[in-house]
LUMFI-749785 format. One line per 4 residues: for each residue x, y, z of C-alpha. Coordinates in steps of 0.02 Angstrom, whole numbers, plus 50000, padded with zeros to 5 digits. Example, Ala and Ser with C-alpha at 12.3 -4.5 7.8 and 13.67 -1.06 7.14 Angstrom:
LUMFI-749785
50615:49775:50390 ~ 50684:49947:50357
END
This chain:
LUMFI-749785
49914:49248:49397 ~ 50010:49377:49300 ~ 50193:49400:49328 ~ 50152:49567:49426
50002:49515:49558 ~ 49888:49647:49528 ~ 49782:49667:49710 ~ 49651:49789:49777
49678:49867:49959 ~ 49524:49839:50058 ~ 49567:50023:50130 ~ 49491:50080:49967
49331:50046:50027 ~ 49357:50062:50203 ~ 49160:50110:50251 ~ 49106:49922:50186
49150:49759:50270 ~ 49291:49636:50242 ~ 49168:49498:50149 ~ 49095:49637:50038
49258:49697:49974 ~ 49343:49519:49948 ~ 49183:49472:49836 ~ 49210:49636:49743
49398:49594:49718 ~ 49363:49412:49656 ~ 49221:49471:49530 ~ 49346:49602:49466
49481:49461:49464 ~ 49608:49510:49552 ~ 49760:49430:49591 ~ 49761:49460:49792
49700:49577:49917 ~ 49796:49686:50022 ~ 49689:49706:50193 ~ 49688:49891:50286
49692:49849:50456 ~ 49606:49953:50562 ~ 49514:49974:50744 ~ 49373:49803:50673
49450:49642:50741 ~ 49358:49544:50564 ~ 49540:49642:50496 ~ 49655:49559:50614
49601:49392:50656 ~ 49680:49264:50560 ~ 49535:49130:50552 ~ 49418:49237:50491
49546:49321:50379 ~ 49586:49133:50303 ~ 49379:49107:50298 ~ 49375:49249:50177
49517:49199:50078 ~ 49439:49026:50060 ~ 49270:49081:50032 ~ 49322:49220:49891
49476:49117:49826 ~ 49584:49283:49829 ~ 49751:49282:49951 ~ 49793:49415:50067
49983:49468:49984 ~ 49994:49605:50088 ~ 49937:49675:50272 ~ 49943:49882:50308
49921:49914:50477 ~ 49852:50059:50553 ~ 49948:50235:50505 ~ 49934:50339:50661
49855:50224:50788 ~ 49886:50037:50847 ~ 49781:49873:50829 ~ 49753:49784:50978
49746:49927:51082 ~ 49919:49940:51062 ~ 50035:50072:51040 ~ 50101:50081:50833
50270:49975:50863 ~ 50228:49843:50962 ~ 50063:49845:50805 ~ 50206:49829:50676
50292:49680:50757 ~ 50125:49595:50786 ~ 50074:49631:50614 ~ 50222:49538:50536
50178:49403:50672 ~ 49995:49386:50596 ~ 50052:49397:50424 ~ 50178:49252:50457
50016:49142:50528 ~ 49889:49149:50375 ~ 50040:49141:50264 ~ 50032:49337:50184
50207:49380:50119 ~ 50217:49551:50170 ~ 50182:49704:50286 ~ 50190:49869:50261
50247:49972:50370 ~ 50268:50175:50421 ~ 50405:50273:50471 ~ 50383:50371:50633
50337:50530:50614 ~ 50461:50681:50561 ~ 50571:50713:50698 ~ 50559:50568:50802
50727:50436:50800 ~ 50725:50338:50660 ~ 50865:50246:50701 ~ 50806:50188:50852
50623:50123:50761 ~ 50738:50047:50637 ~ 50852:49940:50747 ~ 50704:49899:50861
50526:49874:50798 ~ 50586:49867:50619 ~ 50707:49722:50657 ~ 50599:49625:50770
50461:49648:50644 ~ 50587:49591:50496 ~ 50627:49428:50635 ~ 50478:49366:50593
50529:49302:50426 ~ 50414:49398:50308 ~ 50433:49559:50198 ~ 50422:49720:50294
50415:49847:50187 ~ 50443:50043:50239 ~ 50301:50132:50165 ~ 50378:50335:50101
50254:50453:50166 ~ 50169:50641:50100 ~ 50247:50809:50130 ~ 50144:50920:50234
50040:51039:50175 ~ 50158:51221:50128 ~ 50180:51320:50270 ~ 50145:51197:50390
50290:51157:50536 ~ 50383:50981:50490 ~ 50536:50928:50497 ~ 50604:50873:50332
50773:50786:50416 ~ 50734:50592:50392 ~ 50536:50628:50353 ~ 50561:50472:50241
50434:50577:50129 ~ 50581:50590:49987 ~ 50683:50441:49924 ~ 50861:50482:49980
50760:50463:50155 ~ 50728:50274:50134 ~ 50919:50233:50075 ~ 50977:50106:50168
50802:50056:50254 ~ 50787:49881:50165 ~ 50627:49848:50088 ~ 50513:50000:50049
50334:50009:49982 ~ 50310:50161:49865 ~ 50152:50257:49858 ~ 50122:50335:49704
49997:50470:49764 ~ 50119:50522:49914 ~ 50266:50547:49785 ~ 50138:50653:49701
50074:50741:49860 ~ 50288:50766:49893 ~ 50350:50869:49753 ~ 50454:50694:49691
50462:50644:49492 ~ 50385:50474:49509 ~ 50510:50389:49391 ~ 50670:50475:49473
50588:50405:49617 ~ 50569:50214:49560 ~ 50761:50233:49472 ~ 50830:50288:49653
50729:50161:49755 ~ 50729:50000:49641 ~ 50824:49876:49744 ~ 50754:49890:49889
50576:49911:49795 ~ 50461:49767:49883 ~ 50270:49818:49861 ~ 50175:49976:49758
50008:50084:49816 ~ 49966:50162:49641 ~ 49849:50296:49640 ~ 49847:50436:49536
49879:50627:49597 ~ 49838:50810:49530 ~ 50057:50855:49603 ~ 49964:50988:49709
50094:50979:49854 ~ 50048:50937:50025 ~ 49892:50870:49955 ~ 49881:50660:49955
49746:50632:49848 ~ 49733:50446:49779 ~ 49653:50475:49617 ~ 49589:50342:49502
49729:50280:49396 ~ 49725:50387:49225 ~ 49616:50546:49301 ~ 49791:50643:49377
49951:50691:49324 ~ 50069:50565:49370 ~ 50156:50461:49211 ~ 50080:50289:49291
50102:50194:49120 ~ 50284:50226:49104 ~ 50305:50196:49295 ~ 50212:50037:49271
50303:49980:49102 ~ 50449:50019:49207 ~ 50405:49887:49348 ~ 50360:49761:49220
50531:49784:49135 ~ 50646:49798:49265 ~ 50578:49605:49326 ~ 50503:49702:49481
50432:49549:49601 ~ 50320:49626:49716 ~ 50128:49682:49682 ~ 50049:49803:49632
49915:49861:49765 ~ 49743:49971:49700 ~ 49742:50091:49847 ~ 49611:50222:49827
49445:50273:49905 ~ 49279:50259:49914 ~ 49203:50393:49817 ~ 49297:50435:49678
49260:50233:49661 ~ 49046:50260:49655 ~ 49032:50217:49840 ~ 48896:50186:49894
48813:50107:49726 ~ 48897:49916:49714 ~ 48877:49928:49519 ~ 48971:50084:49497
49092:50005:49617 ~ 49119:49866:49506 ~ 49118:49981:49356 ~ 49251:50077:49398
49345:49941:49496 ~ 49356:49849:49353 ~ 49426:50004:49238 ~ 49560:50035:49354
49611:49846:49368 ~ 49621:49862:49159 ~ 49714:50001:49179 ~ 49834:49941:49279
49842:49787:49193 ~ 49863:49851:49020 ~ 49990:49965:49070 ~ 50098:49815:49143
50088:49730:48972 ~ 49946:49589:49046 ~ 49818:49644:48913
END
C-alpha cells in the first residue's frame, strides 16, 4: 500500500451492485474502497460487507452515509451515529459525515450527533458541501460550503468537486483546512458555480496535481477517495469501466508521487 491509500467510492457506480464494484476496485488495484451507503441493506450490513472485503481482498477505509435521507429507516442523525457504530464493527477507520443543511443549528448537530458519533472511537469526518445554484434562496451563515465554515469542527473530509461547485481556490482551501484534514473525494470540476459536477480527474479545471503533490508533501494521513459517476466512467460497458477506472487511479497515483 502506498503511503496515501488511494480508494474508489462505490457511489461512483451507484446503478451496479456492491460485488461488481469491489471486483472492479481490486482489478484496478486499489488500495481500499470507500462504500456509498444508501436505501440497499448489501451497503450496511457488516457480514456481508466483511464477505466482500474477504472475497475481493480490498478494505472498506471509509463509510458515506446517505446525504439527504437516513439508512435504516431512520432519520439522518441517529444514521450518522449508527454509521460510526457499523464502521467500528467491520473495523473501517472512518465516516464521513454532512453538515445539516444551511440554516438549521449547527451547534446543536455538533454537540449531539457529531459527538455521539465521534464516541464511537472512529474518524468522523465533516464532509464541506456545494453552494447553491446563483439566485437560488440559501443561507450562507454556517453553510459549511466554504472553509472558514468547518473551523473548529474537528475532522473534515474535503470534496474537491464541491470546492469547485463553491467559488473556493482549491489550494487556499487545503492551506486553511490542513489540520483538521482527515479523508479527500477528488473529482475534477469545470468552477461553474452552483454546479457539482465530479469530473474525471484531469478533464476540469481544478489544479488536482498541485493539490495532490500538496497532500503527499505535507505527510497528509488520510486517503484519497475516487468519487465520481457512472457515465463520465463508460457505464454501462465493464471494459470502458475498467479503462477509465484505471486512468484515473494513474492519475491520481502519479500525481501523489506513487508512479
Amino acid at each position: 500500500m502506498s503511503a496515501i491509500p488511494v480508494i474508489f467510492s462505490t457511489g461512483s457506480l451507484y446503478p451496479f451492485g456492491l460485488d461488481r464494484v469491489f471486483g472492479w476496485a481490486a482489478e484496478v488495484g486499489f488500495d481500499g474502497v470507500e462504500v456509498m451507503m444508501d436505501d440497499r441493506w448489501d451497503t450496511h450490513q457488516p457480514d456481508y460487507l466483511n464477505e466482500l472485503v474477504q472475497r475481493h481482498g480490498v478494505p472498506i477505509l471509509a463509510l458515506h452515509p446517505p446525504i439527504y435521507t437516513g439508512a435504516w429507516r431512520l432519520g439522518r442523525e441517529e444514521t450518522l451515529v449508527r454509521s460510526a457504530r457499523l464502521a467500528r464493527r467491520i473495523s473501517c477507520p472512518l465516516v464521513v459525515a454532512h453538515p445539516p443543511p444551511p440554516g438549521l443549528p449547527l451547534a446543536r448537530w455538533m454537540d449531539g450527533a457529531l459527538t455521539e458519533a465521534r464516541a464511537e472511537g472512529v474518524t468522523v469526518a465533516v464532509e464541506n458541501m456545494p453552494a447553491n445554484q446563483p439566485g437560488v434562496l440559501q443561507v450562507r451563515r454556517q453553510s459549511c460550503h466554504l472553509p472558514e465554515h468547518l473551523k473548529g469542527i474537528g475532522a473534515v473530509t474535503l470534496d474537491t468537486s464541491h470546492v469547485g461547485a463553491s467559488g473556493v481556490d482549491l489550494l487556499d482551501a487545503h492551506a486553511a483546512l490542513v489540520g483538521q484534514l482527515r479523508h479527500v473525494h477528488l473529482s475534477d470540476s469545470n468552477l461553474v458555480v452552483g454546479k457539482d459536477e465530479h469530473r474525471l480527474p484531469g478533464k476540469g479545471q481544478l489544479p488536482l496535481r498541485p493539490f495532490l503533490g500538496a497532500l503527499a508533501a505535507d505527510g497528509y494521513q488520510g486517503a484519497v477517495s475516487l468519487e465520481l459517476k457512472p457515465w463520465p466512467l463508460g457505464a454501462p460497458d465493464p471494459g470502458e469501466i475498467l479503462v477509465r477506472t484505471r486512468a484515473a487511479f494513474g492519475f491520481v497515483r502519479g500525481a501523489l508521487g506513487g508512479g
